[in-house]
FILUMSE-789766 format. One record per residue: residue in one letter; chain; x, y, z of N, C-alpha, C in turn. Coordinates in nm, 4 decimals, always signed. Layout:
residu chaine neast nnorth nup caeast canorth caup ceast cnorth cup
a A X Y Z X Y Z X Y Z
...
END
This chain:
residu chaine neast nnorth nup caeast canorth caup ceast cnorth cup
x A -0.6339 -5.6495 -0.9933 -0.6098 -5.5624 -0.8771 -0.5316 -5.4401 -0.9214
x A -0.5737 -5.3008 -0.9004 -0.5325 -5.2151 -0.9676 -0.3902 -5.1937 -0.8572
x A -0.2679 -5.1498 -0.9110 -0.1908 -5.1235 -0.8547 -0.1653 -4.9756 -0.7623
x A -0.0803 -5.0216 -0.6633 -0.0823 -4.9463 -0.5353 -0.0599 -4.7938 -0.5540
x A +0.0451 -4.7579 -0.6639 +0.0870 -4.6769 -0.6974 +0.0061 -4.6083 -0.8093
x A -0.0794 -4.6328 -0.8690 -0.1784 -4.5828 -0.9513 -0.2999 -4.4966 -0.8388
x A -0.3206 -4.6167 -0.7369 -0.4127 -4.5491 -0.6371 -0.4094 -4.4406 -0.5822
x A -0.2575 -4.4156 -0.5252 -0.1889 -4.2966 -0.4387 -0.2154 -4.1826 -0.5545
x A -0.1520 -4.1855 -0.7040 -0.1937 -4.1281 -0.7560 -0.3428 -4.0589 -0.8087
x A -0.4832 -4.1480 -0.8109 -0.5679 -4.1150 -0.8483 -0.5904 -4.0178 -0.6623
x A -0.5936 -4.0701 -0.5687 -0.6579 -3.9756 -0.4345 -0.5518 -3.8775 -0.4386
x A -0.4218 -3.8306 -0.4666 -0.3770 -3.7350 -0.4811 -0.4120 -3.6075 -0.5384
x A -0.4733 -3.6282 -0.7295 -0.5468 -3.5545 -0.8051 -0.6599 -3.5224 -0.7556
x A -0.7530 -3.6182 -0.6377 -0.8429 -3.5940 -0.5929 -0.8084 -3.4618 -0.4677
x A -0.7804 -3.4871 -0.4082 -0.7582 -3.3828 -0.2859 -0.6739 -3.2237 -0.3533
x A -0.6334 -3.2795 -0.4560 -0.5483 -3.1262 -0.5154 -0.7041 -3.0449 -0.5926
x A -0.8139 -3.1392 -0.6498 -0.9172 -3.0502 -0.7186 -0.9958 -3.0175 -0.5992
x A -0.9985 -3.1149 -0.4791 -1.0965 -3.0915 -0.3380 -1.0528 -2.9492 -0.3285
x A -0.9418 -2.9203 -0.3094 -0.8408 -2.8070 -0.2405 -0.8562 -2.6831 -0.2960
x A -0.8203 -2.7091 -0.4539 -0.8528 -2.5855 -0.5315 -1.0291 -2.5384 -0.5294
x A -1.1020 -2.6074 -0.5018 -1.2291 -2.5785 -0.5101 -1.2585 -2.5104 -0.3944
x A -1.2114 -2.4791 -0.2869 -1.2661 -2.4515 -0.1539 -1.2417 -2.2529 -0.1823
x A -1.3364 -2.1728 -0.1666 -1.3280 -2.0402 -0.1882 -1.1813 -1.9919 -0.1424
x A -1.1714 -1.9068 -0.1620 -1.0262 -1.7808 -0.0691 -1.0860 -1.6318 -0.0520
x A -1.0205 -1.6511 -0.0135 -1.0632 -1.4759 +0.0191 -0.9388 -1.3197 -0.0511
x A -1.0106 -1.2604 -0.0638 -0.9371 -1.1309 -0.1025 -1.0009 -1.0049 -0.0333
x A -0.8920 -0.9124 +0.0609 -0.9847 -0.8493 +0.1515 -0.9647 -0.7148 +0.0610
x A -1.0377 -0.5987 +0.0873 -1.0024 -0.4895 +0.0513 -1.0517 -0.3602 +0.1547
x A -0.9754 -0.2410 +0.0924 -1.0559 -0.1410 +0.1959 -0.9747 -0.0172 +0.1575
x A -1.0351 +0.0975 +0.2026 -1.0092 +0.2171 +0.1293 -1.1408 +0.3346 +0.1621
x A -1.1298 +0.4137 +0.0607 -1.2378 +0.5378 +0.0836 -1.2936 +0.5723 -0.0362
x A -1.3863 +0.5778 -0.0268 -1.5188 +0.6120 -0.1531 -1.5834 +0.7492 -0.1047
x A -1.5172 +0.8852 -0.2386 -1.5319 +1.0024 -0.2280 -1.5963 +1.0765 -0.3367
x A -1.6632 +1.1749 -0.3287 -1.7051 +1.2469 -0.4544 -1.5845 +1.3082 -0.5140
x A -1.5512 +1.3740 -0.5847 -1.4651 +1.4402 -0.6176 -1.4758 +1.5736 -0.5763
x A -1.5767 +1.6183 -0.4818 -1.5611 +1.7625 -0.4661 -1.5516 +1.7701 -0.3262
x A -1.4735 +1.6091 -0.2896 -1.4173 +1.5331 -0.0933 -1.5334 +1.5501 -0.0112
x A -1.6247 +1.5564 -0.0654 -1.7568 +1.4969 -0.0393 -1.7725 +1.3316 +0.0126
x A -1.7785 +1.3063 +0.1450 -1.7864 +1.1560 +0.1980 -1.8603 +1.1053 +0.1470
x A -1.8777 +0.9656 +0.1390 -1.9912 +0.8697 +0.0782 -2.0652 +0.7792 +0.2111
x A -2.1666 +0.8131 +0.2121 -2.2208 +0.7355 +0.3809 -2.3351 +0.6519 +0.3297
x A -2.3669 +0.5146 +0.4024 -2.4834 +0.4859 +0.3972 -2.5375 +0.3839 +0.2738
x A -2.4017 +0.3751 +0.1968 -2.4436 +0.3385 +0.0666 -2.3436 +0.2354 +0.0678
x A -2.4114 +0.0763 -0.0495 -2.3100 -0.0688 -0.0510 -2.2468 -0.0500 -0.1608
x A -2.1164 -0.1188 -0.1666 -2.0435 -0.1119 -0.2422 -2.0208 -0.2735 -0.2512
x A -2.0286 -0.2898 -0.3649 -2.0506 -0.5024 -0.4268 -1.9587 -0.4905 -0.5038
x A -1.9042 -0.6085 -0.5249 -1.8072 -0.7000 -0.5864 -1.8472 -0.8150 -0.6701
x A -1.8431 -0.7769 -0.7846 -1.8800 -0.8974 -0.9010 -1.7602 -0.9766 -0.9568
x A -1.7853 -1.0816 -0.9881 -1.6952 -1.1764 -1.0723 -1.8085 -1.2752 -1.1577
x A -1.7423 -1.2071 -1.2660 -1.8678 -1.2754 -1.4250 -2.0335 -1.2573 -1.4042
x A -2.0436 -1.1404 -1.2794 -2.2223 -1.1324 -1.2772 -2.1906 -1.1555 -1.1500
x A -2.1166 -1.2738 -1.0840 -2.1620 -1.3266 -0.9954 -2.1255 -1.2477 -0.8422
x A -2.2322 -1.1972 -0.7489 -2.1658 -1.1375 -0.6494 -2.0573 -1.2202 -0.5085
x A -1.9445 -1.1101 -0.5210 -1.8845 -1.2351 -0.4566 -1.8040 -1.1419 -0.2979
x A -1.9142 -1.0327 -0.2900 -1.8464 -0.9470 -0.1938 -1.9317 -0.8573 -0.1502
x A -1.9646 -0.7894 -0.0596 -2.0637 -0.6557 -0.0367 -2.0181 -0.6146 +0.0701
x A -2.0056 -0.4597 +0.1283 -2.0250 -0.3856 +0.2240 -2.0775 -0.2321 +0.2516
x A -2.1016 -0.2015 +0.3539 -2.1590 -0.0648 +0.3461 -2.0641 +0.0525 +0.3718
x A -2.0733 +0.1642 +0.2816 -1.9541 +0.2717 +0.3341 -1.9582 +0.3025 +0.4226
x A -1.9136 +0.3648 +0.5425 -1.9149 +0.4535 +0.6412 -1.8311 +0.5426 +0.6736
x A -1.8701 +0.6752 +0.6300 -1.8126 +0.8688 +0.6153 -1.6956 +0.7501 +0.5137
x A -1.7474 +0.7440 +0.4487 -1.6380 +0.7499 +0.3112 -1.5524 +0.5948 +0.3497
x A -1.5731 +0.5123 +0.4710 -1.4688 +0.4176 +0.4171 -1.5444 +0.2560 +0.4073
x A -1.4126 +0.1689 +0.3469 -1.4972 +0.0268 +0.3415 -1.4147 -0.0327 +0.3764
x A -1.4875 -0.1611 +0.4243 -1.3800 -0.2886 +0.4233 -1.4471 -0.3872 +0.3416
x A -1.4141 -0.4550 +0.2597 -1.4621 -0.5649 +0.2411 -1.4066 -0.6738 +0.1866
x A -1.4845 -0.7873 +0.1951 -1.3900 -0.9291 +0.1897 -1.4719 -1.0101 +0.0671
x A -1.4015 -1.0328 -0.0275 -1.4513 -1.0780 -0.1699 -1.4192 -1.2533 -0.1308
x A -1.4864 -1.3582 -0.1922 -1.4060 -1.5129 -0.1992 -1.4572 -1.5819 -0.3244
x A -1.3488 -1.6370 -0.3722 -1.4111 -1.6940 -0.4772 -1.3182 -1.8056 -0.5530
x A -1.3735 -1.9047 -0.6043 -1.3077 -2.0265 -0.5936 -1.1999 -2.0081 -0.7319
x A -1.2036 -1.9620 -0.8160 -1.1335 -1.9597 -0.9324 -1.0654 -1.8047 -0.9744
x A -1.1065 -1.7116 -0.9060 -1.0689 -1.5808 -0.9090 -1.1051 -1.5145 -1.0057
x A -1.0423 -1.4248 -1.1068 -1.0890 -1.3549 -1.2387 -1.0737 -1.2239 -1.1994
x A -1.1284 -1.1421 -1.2659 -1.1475 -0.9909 -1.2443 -1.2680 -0.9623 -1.1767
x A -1.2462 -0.8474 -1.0585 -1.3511 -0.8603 -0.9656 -1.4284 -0.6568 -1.0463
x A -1.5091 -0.6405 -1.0534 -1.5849 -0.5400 -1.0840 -1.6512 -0.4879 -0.9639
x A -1.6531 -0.3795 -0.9318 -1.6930 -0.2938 -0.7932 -1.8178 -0.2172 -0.8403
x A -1.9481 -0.2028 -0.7818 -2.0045 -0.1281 -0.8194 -2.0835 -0.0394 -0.7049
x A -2.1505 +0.0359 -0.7135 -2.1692 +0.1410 -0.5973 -2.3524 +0.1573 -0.6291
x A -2.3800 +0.1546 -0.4878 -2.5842 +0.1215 -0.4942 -2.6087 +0.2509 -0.5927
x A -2.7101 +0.2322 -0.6816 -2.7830 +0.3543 -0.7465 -2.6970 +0.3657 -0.8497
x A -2.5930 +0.3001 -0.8882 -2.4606 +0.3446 -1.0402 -2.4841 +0.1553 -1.1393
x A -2.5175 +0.2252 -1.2576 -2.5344 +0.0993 -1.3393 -2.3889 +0.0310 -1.3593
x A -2.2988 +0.1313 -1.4099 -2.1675 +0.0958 -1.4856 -2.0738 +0.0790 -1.3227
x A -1.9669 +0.0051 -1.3564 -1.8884 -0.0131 -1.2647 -1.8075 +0.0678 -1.2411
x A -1.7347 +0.1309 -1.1273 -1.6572 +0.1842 -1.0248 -1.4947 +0.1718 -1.0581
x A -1.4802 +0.0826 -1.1232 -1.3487 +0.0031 -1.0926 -1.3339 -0.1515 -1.0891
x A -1.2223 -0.2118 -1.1214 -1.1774 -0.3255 -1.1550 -1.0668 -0.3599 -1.0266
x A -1.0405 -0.4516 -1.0134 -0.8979 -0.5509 -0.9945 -0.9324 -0.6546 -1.0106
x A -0.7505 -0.7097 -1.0016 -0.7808 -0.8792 -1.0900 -0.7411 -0.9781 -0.9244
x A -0.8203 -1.0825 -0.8668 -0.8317 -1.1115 -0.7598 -0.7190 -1.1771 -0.7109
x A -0.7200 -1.1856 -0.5782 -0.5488 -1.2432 -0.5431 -0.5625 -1.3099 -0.4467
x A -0.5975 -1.4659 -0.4551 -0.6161 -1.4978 -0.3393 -0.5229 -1.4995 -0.2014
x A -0.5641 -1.4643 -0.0571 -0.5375 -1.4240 +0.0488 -0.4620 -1.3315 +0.0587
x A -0.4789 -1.2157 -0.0251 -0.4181 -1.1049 -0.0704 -0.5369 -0.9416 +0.0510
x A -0.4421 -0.8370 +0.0732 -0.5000 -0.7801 +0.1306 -0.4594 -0.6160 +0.0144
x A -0.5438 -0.5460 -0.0006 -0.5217 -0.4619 -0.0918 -0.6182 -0.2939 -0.0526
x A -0.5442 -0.1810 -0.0548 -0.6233 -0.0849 +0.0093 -0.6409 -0.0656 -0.1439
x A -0.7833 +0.0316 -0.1961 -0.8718 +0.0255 -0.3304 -0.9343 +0.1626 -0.2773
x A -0.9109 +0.3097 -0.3433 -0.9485 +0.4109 -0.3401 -1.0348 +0.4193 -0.4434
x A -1.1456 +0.5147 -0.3896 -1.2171 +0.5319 -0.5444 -1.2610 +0.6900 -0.5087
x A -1.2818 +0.7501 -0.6926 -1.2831 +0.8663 -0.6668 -1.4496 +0.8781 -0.7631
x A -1.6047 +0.9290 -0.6775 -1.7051 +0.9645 -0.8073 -1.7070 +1.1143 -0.8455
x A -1.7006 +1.0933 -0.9657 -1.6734 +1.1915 -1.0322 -1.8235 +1.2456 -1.0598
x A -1.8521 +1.4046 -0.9994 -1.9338 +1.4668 -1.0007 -1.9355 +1.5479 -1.1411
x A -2.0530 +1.6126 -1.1794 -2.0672 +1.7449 -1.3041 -2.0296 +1.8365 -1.1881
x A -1.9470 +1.9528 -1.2779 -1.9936 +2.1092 -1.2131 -2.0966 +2.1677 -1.2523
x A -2.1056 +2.1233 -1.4329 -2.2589 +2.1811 -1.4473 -2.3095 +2.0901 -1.5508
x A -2.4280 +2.0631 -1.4360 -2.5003 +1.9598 -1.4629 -2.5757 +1.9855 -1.6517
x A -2.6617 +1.8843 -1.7473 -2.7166 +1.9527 -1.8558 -2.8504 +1.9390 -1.7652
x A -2.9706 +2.0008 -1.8764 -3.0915 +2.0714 -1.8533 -3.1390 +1.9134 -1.7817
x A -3.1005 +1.7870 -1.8807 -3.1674 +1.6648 -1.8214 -3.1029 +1.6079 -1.7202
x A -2.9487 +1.6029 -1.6942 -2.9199 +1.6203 -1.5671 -2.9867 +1.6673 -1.4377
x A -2.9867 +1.7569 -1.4373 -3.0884 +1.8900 -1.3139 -3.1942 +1.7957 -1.3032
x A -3.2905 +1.7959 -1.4068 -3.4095 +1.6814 -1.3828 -3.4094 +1.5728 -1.3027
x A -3.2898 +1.4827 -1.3300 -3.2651 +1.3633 -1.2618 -3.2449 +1.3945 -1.1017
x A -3.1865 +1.5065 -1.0899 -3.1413 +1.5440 -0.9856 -3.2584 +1.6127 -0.8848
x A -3.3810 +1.6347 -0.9197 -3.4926 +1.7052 -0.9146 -3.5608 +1.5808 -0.8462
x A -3.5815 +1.4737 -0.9653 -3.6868 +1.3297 -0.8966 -3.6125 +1.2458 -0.7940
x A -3.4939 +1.2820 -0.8612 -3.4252 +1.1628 -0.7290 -3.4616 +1.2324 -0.5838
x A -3.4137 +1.3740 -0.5572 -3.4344 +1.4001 -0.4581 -3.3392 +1.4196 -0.3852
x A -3.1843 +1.3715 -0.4263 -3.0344 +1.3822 -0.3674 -2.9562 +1.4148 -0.4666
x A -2.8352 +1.4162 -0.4067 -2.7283 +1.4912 -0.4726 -2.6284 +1.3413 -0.5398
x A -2.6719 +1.3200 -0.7094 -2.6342 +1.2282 -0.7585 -2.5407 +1.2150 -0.8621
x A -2.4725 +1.1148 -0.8758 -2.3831 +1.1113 -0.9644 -2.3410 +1.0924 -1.0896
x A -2.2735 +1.1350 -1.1693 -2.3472 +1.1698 -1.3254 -2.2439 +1.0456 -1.3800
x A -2.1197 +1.0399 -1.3509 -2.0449 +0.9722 -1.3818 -1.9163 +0.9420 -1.3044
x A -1.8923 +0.8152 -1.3098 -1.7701 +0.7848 -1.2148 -1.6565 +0.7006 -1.2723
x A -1.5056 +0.7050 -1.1762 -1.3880 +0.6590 -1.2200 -1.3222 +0.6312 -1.1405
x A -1.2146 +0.5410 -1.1441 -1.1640 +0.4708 -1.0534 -1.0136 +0.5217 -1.0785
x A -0.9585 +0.5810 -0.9281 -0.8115 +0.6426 -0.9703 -0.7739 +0.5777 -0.8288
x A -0.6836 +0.5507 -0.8673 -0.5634 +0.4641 -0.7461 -0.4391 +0.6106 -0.7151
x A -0.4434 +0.6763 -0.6473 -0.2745 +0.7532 -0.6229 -0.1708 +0.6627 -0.6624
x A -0.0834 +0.7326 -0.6695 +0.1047 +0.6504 -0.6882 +0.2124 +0.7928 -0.6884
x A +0.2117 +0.7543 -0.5649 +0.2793 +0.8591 -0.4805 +0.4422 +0.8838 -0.5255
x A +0.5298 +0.9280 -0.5638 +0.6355 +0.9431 -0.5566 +0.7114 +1.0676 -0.5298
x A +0.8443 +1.0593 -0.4500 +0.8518 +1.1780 -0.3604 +0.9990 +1.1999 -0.4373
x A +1.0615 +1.2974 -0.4086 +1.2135 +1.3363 -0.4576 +1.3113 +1.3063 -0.2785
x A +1.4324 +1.3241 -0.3084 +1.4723 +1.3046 -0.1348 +1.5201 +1.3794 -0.0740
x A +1.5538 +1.3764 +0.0395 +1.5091 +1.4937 +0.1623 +1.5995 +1.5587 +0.1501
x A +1.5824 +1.7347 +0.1817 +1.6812 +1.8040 +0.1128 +1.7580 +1.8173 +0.2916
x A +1.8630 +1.8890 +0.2567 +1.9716 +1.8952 +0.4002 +1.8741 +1.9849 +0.5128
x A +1.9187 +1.9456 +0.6726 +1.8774 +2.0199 +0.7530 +1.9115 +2.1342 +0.7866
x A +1.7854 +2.2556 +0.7854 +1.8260 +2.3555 +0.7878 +1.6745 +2.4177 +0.8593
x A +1.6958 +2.5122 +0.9884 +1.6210 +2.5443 +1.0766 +1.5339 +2.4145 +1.0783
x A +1.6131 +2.3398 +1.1839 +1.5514 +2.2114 +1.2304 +1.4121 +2.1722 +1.1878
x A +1.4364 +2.1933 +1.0373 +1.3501 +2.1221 +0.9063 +1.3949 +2.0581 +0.8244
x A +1.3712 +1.9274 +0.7254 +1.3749 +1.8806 +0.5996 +1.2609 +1.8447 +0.5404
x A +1.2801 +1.9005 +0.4173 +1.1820 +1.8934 +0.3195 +1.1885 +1.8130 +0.1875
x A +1.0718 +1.7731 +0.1564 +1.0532 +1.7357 +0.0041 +0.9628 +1.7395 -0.0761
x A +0.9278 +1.6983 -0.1563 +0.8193 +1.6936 -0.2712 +0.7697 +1.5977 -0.3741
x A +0.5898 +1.5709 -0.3065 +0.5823 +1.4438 -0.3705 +0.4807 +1.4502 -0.4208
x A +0.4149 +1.3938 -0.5829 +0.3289 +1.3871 -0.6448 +0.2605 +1.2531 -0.7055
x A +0.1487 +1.2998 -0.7462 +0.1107 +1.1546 -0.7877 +0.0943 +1.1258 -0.9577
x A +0.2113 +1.0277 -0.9652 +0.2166 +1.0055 -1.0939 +0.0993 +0.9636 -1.2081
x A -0.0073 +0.9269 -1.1066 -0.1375 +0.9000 -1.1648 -0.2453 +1.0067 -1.2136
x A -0.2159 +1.1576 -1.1293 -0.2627 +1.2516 -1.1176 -0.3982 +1.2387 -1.1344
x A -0.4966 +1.1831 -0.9818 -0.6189 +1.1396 -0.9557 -0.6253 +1.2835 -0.9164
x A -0.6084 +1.3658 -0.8519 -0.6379 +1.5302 -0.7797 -0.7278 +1.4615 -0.6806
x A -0.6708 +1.4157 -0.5605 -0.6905 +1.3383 -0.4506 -0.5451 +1.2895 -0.3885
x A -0.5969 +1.3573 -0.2822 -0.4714 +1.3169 -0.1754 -0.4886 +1.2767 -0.0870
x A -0.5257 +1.1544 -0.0927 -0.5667 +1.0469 -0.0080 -0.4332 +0.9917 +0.0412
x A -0.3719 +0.9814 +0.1330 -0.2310 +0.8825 +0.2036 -0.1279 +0.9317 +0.1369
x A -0.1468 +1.0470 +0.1121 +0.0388 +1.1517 +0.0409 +0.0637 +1.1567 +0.1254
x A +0.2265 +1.0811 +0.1239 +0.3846 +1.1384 +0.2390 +0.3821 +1.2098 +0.2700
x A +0.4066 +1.1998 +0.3686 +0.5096 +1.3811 +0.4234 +0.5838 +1.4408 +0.3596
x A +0.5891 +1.5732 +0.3704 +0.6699 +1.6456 +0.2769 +0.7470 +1.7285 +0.3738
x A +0.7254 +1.7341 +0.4991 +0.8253 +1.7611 +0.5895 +0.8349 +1.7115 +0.7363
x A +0.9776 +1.6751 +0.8147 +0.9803 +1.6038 +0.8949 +1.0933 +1.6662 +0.9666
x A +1.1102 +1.6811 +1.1126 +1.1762 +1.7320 +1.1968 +1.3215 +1.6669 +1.1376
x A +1.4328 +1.7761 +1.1616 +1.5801 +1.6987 +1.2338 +1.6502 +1.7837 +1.3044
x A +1.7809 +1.7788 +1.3313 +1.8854 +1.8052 +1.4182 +2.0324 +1.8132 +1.3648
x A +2.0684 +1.9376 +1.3663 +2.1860 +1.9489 +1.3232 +2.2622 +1.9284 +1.4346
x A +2.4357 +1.8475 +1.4086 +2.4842 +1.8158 +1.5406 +2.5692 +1.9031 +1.5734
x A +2.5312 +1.9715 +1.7034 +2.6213 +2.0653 +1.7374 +2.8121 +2.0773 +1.7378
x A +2.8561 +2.1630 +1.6927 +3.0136 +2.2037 +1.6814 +3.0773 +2.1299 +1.8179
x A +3.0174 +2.1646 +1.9070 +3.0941 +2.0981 +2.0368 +3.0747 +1.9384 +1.9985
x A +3.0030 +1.9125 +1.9802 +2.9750 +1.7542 +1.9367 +3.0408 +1.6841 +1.8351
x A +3.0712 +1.7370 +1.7711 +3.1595 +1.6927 +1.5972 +3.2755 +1.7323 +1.6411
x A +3.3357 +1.7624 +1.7657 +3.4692 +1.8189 +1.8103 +3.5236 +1.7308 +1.9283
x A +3.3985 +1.6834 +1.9800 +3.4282 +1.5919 +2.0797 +3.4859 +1.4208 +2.0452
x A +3.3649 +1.4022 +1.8815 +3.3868 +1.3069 +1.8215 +3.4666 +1.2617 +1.7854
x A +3.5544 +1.4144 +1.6913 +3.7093 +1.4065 +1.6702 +3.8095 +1.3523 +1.7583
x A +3.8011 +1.3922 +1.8425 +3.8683 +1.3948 +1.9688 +3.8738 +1.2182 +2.0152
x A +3.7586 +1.1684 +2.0256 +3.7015 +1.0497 +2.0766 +3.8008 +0.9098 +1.9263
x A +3.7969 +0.9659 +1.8290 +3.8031 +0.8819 +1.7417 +3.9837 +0.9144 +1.7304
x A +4.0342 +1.0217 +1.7035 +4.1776 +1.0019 +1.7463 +4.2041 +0.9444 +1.8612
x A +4.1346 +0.9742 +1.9856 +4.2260 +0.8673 +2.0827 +4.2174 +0.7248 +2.0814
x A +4.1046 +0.6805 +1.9637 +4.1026 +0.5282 +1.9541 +4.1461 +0.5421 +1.8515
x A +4.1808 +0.5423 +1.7636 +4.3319 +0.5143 +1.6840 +4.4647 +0.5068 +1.7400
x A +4.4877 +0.6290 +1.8333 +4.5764 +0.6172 +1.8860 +4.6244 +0.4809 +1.9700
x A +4.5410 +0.4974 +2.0368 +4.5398 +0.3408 +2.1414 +4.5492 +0.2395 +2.0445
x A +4.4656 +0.1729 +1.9326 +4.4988 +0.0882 +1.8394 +4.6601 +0.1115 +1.8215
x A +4.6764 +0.2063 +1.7516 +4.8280 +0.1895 +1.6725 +4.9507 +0.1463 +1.7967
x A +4.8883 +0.1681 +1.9339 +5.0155 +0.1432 +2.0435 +4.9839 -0.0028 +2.0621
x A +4.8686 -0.0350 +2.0701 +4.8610 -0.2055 +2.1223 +4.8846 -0.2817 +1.9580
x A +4.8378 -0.2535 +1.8159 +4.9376 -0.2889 +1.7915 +5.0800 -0.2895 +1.7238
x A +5.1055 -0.2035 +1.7880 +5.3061 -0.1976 +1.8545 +5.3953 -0.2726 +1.9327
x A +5.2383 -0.2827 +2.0104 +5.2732 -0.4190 +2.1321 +5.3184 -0.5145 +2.1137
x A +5.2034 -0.5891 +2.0243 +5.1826 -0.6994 +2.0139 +5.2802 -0.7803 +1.8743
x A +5.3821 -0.6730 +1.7545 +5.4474 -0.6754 +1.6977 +5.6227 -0.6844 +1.7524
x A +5.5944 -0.5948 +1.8848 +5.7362 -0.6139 +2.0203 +5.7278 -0.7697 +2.0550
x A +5.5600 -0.7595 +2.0738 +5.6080 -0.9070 +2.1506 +5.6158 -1.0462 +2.0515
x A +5.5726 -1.0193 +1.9652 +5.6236 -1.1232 +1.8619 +5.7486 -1.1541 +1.7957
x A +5.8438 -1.0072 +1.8082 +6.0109 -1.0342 +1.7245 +6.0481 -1.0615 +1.8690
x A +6.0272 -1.0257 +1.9911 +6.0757 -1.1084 +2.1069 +6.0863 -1.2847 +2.1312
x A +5.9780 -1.2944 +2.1223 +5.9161 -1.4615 +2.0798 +6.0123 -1.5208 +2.0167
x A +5.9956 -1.4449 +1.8863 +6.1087 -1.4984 +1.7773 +6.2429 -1.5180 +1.8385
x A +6.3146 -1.4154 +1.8814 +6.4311 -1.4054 +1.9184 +6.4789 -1.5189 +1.9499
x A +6.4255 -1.5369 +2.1102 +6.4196 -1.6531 +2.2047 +6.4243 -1.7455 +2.1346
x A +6.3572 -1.8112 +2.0396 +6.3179 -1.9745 +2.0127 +6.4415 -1.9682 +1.9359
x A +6.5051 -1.8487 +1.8795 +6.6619 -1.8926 +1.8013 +6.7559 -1.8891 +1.9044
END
């Protein structure tokens, strides 16, 4: 009779490989642009892991959502309808939500066999593409002055796309003289009052004292 505690153990290992086997999901979403901010419409954008597709959706005026699942994860490869080579990478995260910009990188001038391609296809196509993520970083807000503050922020990645750049300026309020005078005013008389109550309460304690001698 195999023992009790061997058992618990073998259906334990069982339900932990049941568990790990069941897909997850990884959502994504973002905007797919030419580089000359040219929208992308009409066209799928897939998600591979080792070949295997594990995601698809369609752009619309440049944006996507889509939801990848996959039981063991790996590196997911993005590719875009009509492009052999891939778009872009990430490495998968299960129940992870992740915005994924992509930028296709157009010719300005196309070569002689370029033009051709561009001739049979019949549309305006893409010669080569790259995957740039922004990484925004800003300096900090300088003092208010004509109920403005300002700053300045770039992208350390330098994609030349400004897709979700900060603000670089934002209303404020300088506080008026009567106001910073009133404050004064407000904050000495509560000190004041502190330092008398306790005065008080130091009277009424060497009193106390007194008495009980």
């Amino acid at each position: 009779m195999l023992n009790k505690n061997f058992l618990i153990l073998i259906l334990g290992i069982f339900l932990i490989s049941f568990a790990t086997a069941i897909p997850s999901p990884h959502a994504f979403y973002g905007k797919i642009v030419y580089s000359n901010g040219e929208s992308i419409n009409g066209e799928f954008i897939t998600a591979k892991i080792n070949e295997n597709i594990v995601g698809s959706s369609e752009v619309i005026d440049g944006n996507y959502d889509l939801i990848t699942e996959s039981e063991y994860g790996g590196l997911i490869y993005f590719y875009l309808d009509g492009e052999d080579g891939s778009i872009g990478n990430y490495t998968f995260k299960a129940f992870d939500i992740t915005e994924l910009n992509f930028i296709i990188k157009i010719s300005e001038t196309p070569t002689e066999n370029e033009t051709d391609q561009i001739q049979n296809q019949g549309s305006h196509k893409i010669y080569f593409t790259q995957f740039c993520e922004p990484n925004w970083k800003c300096s900090g807000w300088s003092a208010c002055e004509n109920s403005l503050m300002t700053r300045t922020c770039y992208d350390s990645n330098y994609c030349d796309y400004s897709y979700n750049k900060p603000i670089e300026e934002t209303g404020c309020e300088i506080p008026s003289k009567v106001f910073i005078e009133e404050n004064k005013f407000n904050y000495s008389f509560v000190l004041f009052g502190s330092l008398i109550t306790l005065a008080l309460i130091v009277t009424l304690i060497i009193i106390v004292a007194r008495r009980k001698k």
